[in-house]
N, C-alpha and C positions, 0 to 999 in steps of 0.2 A: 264636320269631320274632314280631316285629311289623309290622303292614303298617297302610296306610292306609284304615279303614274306607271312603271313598270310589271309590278307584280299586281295591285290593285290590292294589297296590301295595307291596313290601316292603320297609321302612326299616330296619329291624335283624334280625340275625341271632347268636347265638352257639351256641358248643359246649357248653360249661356254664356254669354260673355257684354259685361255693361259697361260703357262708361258715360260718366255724369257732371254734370255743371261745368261743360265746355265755355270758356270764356277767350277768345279770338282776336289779337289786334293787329291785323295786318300794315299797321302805321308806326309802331311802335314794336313789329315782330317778335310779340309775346303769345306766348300759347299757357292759359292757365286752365287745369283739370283738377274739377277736384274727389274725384275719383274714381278707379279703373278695377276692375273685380271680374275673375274668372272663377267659375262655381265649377264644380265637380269633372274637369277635366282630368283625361285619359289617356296616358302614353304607351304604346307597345313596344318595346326592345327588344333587338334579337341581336344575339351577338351569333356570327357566323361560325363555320367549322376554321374558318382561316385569320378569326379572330377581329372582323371585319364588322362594325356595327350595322344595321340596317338602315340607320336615318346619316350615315358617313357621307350619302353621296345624293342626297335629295336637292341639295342645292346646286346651280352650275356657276360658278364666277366668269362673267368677260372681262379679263382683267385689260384689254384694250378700253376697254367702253369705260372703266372703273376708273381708268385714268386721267380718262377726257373727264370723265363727271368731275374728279378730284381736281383737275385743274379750274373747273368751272366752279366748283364751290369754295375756291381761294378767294375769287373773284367777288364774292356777295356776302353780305354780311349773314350770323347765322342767326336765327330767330331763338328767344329766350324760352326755353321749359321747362315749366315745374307740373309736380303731381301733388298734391295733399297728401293719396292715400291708393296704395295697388295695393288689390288682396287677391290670394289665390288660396280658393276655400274648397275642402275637402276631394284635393287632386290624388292620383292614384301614379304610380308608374309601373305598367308587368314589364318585368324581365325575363327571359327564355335564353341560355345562357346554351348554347350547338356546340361549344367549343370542349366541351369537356367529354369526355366516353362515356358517360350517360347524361342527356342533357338536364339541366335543372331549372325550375322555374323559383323565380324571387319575385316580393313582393313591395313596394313601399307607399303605404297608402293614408289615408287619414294629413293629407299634408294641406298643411296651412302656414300662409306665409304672406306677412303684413310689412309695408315698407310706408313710411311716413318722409313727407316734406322730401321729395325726391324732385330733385334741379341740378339742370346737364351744367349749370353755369360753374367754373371753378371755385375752388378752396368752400363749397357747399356742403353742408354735412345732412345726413340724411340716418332716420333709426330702420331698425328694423328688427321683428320677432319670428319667428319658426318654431315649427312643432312637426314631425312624423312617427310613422311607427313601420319598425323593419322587421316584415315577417311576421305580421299578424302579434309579435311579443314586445321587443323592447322599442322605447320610445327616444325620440334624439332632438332635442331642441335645444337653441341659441337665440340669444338678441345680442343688439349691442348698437352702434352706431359707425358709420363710415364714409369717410369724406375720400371722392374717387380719382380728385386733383388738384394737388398732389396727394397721393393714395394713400390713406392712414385709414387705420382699424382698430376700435377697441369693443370688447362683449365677452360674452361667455357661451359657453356652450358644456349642454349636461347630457348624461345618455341615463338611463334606466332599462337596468337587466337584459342588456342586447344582447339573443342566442346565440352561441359560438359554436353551435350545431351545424349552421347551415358553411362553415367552412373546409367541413369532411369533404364535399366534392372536390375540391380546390386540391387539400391536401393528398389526396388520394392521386391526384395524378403524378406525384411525384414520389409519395411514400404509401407506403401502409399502415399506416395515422389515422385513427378515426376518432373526433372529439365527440363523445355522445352526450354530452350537456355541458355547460357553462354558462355564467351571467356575467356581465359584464357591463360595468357601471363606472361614469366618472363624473366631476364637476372642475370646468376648468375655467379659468378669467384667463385670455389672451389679446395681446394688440398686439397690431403691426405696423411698423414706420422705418423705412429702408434709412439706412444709417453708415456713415464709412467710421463712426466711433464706435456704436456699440451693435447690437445683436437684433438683425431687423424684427425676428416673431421674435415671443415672448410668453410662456402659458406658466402659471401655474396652479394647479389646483390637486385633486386626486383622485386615485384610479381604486378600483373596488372589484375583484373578480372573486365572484361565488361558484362553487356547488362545481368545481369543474373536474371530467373523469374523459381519461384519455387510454384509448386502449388500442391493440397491435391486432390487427384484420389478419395478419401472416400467421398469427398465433389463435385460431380460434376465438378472436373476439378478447381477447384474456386483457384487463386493466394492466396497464405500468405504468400510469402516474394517476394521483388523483390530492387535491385540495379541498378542505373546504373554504376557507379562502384568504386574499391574498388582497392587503390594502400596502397602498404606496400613500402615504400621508407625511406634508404636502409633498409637492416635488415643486420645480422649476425649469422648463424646460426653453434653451434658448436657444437657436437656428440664425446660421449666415451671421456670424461664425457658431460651430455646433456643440453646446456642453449642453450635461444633464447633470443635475443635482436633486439627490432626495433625500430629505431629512429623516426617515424611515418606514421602514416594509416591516409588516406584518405576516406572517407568515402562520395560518393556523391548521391544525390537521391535514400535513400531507401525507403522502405517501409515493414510493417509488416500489418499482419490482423488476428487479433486473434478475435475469435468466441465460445460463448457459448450458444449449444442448448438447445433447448426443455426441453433433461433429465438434464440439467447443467452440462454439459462435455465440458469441452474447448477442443478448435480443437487440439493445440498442442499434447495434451496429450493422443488423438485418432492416431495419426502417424504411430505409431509403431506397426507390428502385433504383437499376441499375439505368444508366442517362445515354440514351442515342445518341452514336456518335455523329459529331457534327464536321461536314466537310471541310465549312471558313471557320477559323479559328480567329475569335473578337479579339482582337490587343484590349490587356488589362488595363483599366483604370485605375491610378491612383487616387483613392479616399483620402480626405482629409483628416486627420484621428478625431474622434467621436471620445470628446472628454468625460467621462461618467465617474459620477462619486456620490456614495449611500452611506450617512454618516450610520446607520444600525439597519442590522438586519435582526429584527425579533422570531424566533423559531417556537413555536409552540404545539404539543402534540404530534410530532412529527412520527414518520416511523418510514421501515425499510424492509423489503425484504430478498433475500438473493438465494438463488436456489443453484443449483450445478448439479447438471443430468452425465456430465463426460465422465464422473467419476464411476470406479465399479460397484459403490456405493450411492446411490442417492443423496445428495447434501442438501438441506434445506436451514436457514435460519432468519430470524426475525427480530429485528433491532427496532424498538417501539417506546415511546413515551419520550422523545425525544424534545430537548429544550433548553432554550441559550440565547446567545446570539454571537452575531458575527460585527466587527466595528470596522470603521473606517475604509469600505471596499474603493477601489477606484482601477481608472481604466490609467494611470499617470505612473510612467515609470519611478523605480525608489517609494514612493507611496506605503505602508503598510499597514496590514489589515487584518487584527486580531481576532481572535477567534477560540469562545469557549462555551461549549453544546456539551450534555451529557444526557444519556440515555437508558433504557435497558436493554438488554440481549434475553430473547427466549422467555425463559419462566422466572430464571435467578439470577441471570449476569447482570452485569452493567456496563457501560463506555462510557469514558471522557475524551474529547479533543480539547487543546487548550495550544494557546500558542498561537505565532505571528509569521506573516508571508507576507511577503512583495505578489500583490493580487496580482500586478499588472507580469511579473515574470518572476516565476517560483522558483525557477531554476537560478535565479540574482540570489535569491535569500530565500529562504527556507528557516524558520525555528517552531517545529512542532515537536507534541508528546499525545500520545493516541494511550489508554489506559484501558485495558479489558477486566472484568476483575467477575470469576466464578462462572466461567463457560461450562457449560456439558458437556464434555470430553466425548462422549458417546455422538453428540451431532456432529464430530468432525472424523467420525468414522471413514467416510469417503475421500478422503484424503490422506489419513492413516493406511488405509488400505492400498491405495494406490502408489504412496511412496516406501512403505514400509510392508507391505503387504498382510496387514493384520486389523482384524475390526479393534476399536475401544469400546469395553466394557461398561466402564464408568471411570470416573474421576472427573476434577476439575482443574482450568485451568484459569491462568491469570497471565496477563501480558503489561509491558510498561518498555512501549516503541517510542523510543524518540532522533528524530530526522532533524539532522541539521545539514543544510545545503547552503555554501556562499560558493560565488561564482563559480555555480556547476559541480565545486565537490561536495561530496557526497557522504558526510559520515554521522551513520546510524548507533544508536545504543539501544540494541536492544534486550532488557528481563527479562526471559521465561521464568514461570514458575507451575511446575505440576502438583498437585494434591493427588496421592491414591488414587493413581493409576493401574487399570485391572486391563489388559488385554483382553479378546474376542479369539474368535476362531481365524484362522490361517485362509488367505484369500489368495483364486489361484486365478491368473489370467495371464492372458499375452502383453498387455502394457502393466502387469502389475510387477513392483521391485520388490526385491527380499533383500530387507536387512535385517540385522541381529538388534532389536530392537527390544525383545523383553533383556538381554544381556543389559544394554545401555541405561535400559531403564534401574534393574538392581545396583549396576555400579551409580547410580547418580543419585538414590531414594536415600534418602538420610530416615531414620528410626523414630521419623512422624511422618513418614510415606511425604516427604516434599523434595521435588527435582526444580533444584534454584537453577538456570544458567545465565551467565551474561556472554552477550553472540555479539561483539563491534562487527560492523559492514560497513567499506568504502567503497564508493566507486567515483566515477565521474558520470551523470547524467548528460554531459552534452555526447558522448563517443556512440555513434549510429549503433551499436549493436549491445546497447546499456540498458537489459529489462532488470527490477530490481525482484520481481517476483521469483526469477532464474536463479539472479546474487544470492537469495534466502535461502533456497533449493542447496544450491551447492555447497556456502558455509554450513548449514545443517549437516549434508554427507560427507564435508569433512570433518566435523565435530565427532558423528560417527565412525568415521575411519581411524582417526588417533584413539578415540577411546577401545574400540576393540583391538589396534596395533599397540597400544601400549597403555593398559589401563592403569597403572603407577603414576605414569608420568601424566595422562590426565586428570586423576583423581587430585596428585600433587599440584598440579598448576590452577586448578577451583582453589582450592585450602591454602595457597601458600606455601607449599611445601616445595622441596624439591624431588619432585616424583619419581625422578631417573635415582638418582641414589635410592629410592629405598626397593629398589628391583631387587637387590639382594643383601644378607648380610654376609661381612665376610670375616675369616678365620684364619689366624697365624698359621702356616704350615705346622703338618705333626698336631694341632691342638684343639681341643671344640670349648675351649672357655669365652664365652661373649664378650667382649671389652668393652667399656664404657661407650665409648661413639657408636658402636653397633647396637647398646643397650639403648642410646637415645635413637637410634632410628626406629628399634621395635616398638619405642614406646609413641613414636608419632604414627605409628604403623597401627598400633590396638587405638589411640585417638579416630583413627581414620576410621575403623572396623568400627569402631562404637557408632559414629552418625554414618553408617551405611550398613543396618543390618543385613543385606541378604548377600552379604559379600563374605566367601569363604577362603579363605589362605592356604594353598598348598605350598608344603617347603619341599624343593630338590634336596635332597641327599648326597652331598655330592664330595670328590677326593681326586685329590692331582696326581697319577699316576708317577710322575719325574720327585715333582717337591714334595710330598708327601710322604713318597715313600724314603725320599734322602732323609727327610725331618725323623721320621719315624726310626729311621733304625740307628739314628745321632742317639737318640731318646736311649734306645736299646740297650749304645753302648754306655754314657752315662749310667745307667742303671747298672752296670755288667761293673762299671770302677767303684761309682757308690757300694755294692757288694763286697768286692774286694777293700776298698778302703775303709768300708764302716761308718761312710760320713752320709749323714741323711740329707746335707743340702746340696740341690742339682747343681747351683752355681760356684758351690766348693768342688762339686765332683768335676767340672767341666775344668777346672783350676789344676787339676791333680791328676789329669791327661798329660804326663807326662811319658818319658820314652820307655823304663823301665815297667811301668804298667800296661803301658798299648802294646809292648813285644810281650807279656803274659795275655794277653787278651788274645796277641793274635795267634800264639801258640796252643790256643786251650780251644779256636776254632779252627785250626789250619796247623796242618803238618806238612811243609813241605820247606824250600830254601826261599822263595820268593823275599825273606826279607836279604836276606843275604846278596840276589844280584840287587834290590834297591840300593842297598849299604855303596855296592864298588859305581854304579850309576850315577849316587849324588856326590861320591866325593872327586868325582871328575869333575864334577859341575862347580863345587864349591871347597877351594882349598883353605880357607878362613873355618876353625874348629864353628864357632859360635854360627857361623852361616849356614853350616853344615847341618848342626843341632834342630836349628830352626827348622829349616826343609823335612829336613827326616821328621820331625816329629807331627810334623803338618801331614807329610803325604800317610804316616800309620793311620792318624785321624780319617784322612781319608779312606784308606786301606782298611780298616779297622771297621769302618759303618758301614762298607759297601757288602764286606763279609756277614752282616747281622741277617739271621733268619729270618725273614718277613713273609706272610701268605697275605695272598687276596683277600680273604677274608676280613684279615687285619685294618686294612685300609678300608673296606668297606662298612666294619663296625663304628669306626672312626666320622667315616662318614654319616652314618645315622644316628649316632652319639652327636653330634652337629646340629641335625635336622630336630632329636629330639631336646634336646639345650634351648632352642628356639620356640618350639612348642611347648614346653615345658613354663619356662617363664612367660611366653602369653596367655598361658590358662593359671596358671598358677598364682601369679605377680599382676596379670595387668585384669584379669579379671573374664577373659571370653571364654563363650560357649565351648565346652569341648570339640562340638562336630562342625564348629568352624574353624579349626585350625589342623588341617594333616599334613603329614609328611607320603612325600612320594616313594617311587622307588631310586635307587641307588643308580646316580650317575657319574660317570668315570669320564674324568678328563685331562687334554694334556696340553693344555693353552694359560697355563697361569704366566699371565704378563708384569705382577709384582711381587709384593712380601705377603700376600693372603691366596685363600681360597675364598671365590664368591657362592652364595649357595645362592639360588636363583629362588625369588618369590614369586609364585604365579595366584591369579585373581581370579577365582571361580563366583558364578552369579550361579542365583534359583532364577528356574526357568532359562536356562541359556539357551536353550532349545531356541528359543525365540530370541 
């Protein structure tokens, strides 16, 4: 037994210890054994609270004394040693590990370990085989062969099922990490021979990790990751200089669970405790890059699931049956690495990714398309609520995101498309928004209940304050805001149309006949009405109080000469406004001289007979319409005579619902800026309420 003079503390232990067939020749300073065997020794380990081993300082060097011997054994020649055969059979080593906030004891026992044809003499090669088991479970053995100068190495070494249980202490003191089972298993062929051409280790073989379940201590214990498992077949692993290559990973039955509470903290990112500050701050070392490349990643049964607690509704959803792969991963810039997985969502969705990235920097190159297709519009309740302030009833929805990114710009296309869409009840809270969302919904549902949009998004991804979940947020609420500020010109700009023109139709002063361009705009107008049934048309009623009523009582007098002349065409009568009829006209509404000072007025102005002529028979024209009897009313029927023209031929002629098309009340105005009146179309939805 050995123990620690100090504490009296016992650091070694064996049963025996033998050696046999000593053969001695102090003439020829050879020492030949042939062989050396220690049975069932015992080591105790303690690693200190300060990280300090217990067997650190058992030994004392006089490195004065060390130096005189060294000089002394230049001096002599060294005598030759070989072994046959060292064995060390069924050695044990406890670990007791004080460093950690609850100490842990570790086991490695069952250790056997055979070394053959061992000789201290240079360029000598020697075998040797091992076998232990760590932790009463998994087993780690290696042979192979090793020549110690110049120091070359070749053999293998295999592990079986090594519990990954016992690294929850480790990781606990840094996270809230607990692995409560894993195996963990490889077989690897590795040599070693220092080299200034190629790569001094050299391993390759494969890694095999079963049954492994990792769950969050900060969260009641609750899983968020788990496999069952995960083979790297083979790989090649070479060190001094450092690259990793794997031919491909297996990936079967995972699962993740990523979780956002209350305060909006995803679990991930709660993991980690927070790290004591450190007075001396270490200068950074620069790493050499760590070259990695995995020609396939195989995904199979994979799943997902993510929950969000911050909303005022609970969101929960579950993406499962997942399967694909991913090609060409690497750690080398410009590299790219394809990638096409598709899955299900819930009970009836499904997901595709499909598409390529610059593994090593996404933000170089980006070309993905992400496909959702038959969501349960009711599980994204919590987030309807939240931005729009209303649960969803049912419907489904469909997505078709596609991200394209080169140097850092940023431009997205992305599909929406709703299926029968039914709103919930009205959500009332302090972070919840209101918008007019059953509105937007009627204006955009075409007459199979489906809301198609296409939403582009650009940004730049390098600019510090570039979230893209924000950029979606906001293009959405202005999609929103145009549609309820002008629902014409958005409904126009989906279709193709020109939206803003068809705000209103308009009408020569004085007249409510529809003119052919105004008949093509009604008729893109009932197109439009037909693939958006819940979309109701009011027409303004509407008359120019200046031009209107000037056109109006022109009409009047025309009529007043047709009368007198007998001639039934307007544009004959307007011809036959001559001087001799407009002075009966204006004597059979007016009795007084006023034509008489116009007569001495314009002939001061114009001493030319024919100039004269002109004038004068312009200003009766004028003189003559302004005297015409005209009531409010006039121009007001006029105006609904307008409204009803327009209603008339869309139920009539283009074929809609009656009690989708009304007229309003009567508006009066006095801003005509050309040769029409505009009657204003406004866009009523069912359910505007919402």
């Amino acid at each position: 037994m050995l123990a620690k003079k100090s504490t009296n503390e016992q650091l070694l232990a064996w049963q025996d210890f033998t050696i046999r067939g000593v053969q001695l020749s102090t003439a020829k300073k050879e020492l030949f054994i042939t062989d050396v065997a220690l049975n069932k020794m015992l080591v105790n380990i303690v690693r200190q609270n300060s990280g300090m081993l217990n067997v650190a300082d058992i030994v004392e060097v006089n490195k004065s004394k060390k130096k005189r011997e060294d000089k002394k054994a230049k001096s002599t020649e060294p005598y030759s040693v070989k072994v046959a055969q060292i064995e060390l059979n069924d050695a044990q080593i406890r670990v007791l590990d004080k460093s950690l906030t609850q100490a842990r004891k570790h086991a490695v026992d069952k250790i056997n370990i055979k070394v053959n044809d061992f000789d201290i003499k240079k360029r000598s090669w020697l075998s040797y085989k091992a076998s232990m088991r760590l932790n009463r479970s998994g087993i780690l053995k290696a042979r192979g062969k090793l020549r110690h100068t110049p120091l070359k190495q070749s053999g293998e070494i295999s592990a079986q099922k090594i519990a990954l249980k016992a690294l929850t202490p480790y990781l606990q003191e840094q996270s809230f990490i607990s692995v409560d089972d894993g195996r963990l298993s490889f077989k690897v062929k590795e040599s070693y021979l220092p080299s200034k051409r190629y790569p001094d280790l050299r391993m390759h073989g494969e890694v095999v990790l079963n049954s492994l379940f990792v769950s969050d201590t900060n969260d009641a214990n609750s899983s968020f990751f788990s496999l069952n498992e995960l083979r790297v077949k083979p790989f090649t692993l070479e060190l001094f200089p450092n690259r990793l290559y794997v031919d491909a990973v297996d990936i079967d039955s995972f699962y993740v669970a990523a979780k956002i509470d209350e305060n909006k903290s995803l679990n991930f990112a709660q993991l980690m405790k927070e790290k004591k500050s450190e007075t001396t701050q270490k200068p950074e070392q620069k790493l050499e890059p760590f070259a990695v490349k995995i020609a396939k990643v195989n995904v199979k049964n994979g799943s997902a699931e993510f929950r969000d607690f911050s909303l005022p509704i609970k969101f929960k959803t579950n993406i499962h049956d997942l399967n694909g792969a991913l090609y060409a991963l690497s750690s080398s810039p410009g590299d790219t690495t394809y990638i096409d997985i598709s899955g299900e969502v819930d009970k009836y969705g499904s997901t595709k990714l499909k598409g390529s990235v610059d593994s090593f920097n996404p933000k170089e190159y980006t070309d993905m398309r992400f496909d959702f297709k038959n969501l349960d519009l009711h599980a994204m309740s919590g987030y309807s609520a939240s931005f729009t302030g209303y649960e969803i009833e049912s419907g489904k929805l469909y997505l078709d995101l596609g991200y394209n990114i080169l140097h850092a710009k940023l431009n997205a296309t992305n599909n929406i498309m709703i299926k029968k869409i039914k709103l919930g009840r009205e959500i009332e809270g302090e972070n919840v928004n209101h918008l007019p969302l059953g509105f937007v919904i009627g204006l955009l549902e075409d007459n199979e209940g489906i809301i198609d949009i296409d939403m582009p998004i650009e940004g730049n991804v390098d600019e510090p304050d570039f979230k893209y979940g924000a950029l979606v947020l906001k293009t959405v609420g202005n999609l929103i805001a145009k549609a309820v500020a002008s629902p014409f010109k958005f409904l126009g700009s989906m279709m193709g149309l020109d939206g803003e023109a068809l705000e209103f139709i308009a009408f020569e002063f004085g007249k409510n006949d529809i003119t052919p361009p105004q008949r093509e705009k009604l008729d893109k107008i009932a197109k439009l009405m037909r693939k958006r049934p819940k979309i109701t048309l009011t027409i303004n009623a509407v008359y120019d109080e200046r031009d209107d009523k000037k056109a109006v009582k022109l009409q009047k007098l025309v009529a007043m000469v047709m009368k007198k002349s007998g001639d039934e065409n307007a544009k004959s009568a307007k011809n036959a406004l001559n001087i001799d009829v407009l002075e009966d006209v204006y004597a059979q509404l007016r009795d007084d001289g006023a034509l008489d000072v116009l007569k001495t007025k314009l002939h001061k102005e114009y001493e030319n007979e024919d100039a004269f002529n002109r004038a004068y028979q312009n200003a009766l024209i004028e003189l003559c319409t302004q005297i015409q009897p005209l009531e409010k009313r006039e121009l007001e029927s006029l105006a609904k005579a307008r409204a009803k023209k327009i209603q008339t031929y869309l139920i009539e002629e283009k074929s809609l619902a009656t009690k989708r098309v009304v007229t309003a009340d009567v508006i009066k105005q006095n801003d005509a800026d050309d040769k029409t009146v505009h009657l204003g179309l406004n866009i009523v939805v069912e359910s505007s309420d919402k």
